[in-house]
C-alpha positions as CSV (number, residue, x, y, z in Angstrom):
1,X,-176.5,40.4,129.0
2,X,-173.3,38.3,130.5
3,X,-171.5,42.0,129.8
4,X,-173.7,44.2,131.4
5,X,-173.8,42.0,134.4
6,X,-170.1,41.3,135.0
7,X,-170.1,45.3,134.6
8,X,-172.5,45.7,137.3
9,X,-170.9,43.5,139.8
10,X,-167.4,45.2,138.5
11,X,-168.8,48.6,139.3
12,X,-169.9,47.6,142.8
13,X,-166.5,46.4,144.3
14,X,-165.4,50.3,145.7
15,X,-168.7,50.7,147.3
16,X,-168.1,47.4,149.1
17,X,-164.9,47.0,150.0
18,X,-163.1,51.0,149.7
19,X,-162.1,50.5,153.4
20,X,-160.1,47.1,153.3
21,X,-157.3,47.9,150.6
22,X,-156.4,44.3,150.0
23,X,-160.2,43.0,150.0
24,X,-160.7,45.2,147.1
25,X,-157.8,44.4,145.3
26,X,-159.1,40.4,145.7
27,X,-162.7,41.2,144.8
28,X,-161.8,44.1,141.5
29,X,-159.6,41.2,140.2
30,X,-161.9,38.8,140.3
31,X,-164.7,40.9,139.0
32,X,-162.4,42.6,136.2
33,X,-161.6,38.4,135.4
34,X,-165.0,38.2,134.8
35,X,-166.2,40.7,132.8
36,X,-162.8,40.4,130.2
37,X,-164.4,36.6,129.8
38,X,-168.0,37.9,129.4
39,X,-166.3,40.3,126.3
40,X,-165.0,37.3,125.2
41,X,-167.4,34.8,125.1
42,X,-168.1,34.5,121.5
43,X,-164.6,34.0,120.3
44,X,-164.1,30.6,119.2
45,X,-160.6,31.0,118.2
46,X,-158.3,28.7,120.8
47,X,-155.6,30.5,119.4
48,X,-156.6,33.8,120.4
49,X,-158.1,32.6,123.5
50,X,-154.5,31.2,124.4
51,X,-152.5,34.6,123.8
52,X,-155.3,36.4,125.9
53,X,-154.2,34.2,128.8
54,X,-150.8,34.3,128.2
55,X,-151.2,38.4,127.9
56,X,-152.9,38.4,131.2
57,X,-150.6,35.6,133.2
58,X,-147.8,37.9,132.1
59,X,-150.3,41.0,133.7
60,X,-150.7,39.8,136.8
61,X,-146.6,38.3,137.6
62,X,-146.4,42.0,137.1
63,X,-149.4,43.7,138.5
64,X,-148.3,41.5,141.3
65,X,-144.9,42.1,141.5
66,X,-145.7,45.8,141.9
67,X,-148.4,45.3,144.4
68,X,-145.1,45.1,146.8
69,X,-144.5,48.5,146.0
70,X,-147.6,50.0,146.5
71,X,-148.8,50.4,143.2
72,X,-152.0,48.8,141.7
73,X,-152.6,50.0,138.4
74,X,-156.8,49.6,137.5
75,X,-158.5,50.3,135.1
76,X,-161.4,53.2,135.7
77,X,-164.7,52.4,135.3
78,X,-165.2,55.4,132.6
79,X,-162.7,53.2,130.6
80,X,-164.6,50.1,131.5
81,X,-167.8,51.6,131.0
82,X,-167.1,52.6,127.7
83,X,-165.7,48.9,126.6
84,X,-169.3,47.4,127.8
85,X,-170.9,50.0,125.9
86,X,-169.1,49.4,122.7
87,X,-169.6,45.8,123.2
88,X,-173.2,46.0,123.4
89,X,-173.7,48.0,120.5
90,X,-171.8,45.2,118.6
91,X,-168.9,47.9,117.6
92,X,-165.9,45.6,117.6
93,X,-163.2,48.2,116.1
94,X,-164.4,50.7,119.2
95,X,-164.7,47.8,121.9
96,X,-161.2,47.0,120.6
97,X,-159.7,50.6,120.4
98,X,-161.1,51.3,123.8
99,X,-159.7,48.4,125.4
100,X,-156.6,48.8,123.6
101,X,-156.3,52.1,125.5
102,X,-157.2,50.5,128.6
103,X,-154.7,48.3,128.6
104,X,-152.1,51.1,127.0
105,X,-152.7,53.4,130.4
106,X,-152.1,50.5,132.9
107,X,-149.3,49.9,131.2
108,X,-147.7,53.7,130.9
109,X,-148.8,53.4,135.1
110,X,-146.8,50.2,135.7
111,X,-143.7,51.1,133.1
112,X,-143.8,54.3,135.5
113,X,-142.7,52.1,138.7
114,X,-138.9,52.8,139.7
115,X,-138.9,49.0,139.9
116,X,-139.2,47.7,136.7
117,X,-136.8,50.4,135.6
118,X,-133.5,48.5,137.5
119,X,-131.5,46.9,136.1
120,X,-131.5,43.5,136.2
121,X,-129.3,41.6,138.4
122,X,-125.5,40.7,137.5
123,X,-125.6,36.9,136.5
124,X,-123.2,34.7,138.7
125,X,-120.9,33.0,136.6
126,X,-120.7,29.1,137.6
127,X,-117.1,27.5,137.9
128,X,-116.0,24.9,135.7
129,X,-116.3,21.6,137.1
């Protein structure tokens, strides 16, 4: 039920706020926070609990590193849609997959940003004291 709702209010963010671009943004992060919890609810592994919030710190330094360039990768709500789904029916290995493919295109659609491709800046070397 906790997965079908954080859907619901996930699926409702465009109608609300498609006219104020960084309202959105706020409100489909929050509500995409919400329903990746709701998925994982059940786990009672702190270990894997831990790496999933390292994995989405990491995420967001970049999500919102790119956010100054214009680009916000999301996730549809097909792709969503189909997690919840999967989820519902109890079908971990498709629940899995799917997110796994989720996560795979928001990651091709970041990798894609002529930022991340720079290199990265020359080191200054510090004088000996």
């Amino acid at each position: 039920a906790d997965v079908v709702a954080a859907f619901y209010r996930l699926s409702k963010v465009e109608s609300r706020h498609a006219a104020d671009e960084a309202l959105y943004t706020a409100e489909w992060e929050a509500r995409t926070d919400d329903f990746a919890d709701a998925l994982v609810a059940a786990c009672r592994s702190s270990l894997l609990l831990r790496l999933r919030g390292n994995l989405r710190d990491q995420y967001r330094r970049y999500r919102n590193l790119l956010r100054r360039e214009g680009v916000v990768p999301r996730s549809n709500e097909a792709e969503l849609r189909a997690i919840m789904e999967a989820a519902i029916a109890r079908d971990g290995e498709t629940a899995s997959r799917r997110a796994g493919q989720s996560i795979a295109s928001m990651t091709e659609a970041m990798a894609q940003s002529p930022l991340l491709n720079q290199p990265p800046p020359a080191r200054r070397r510090r004088r000996a004291a």
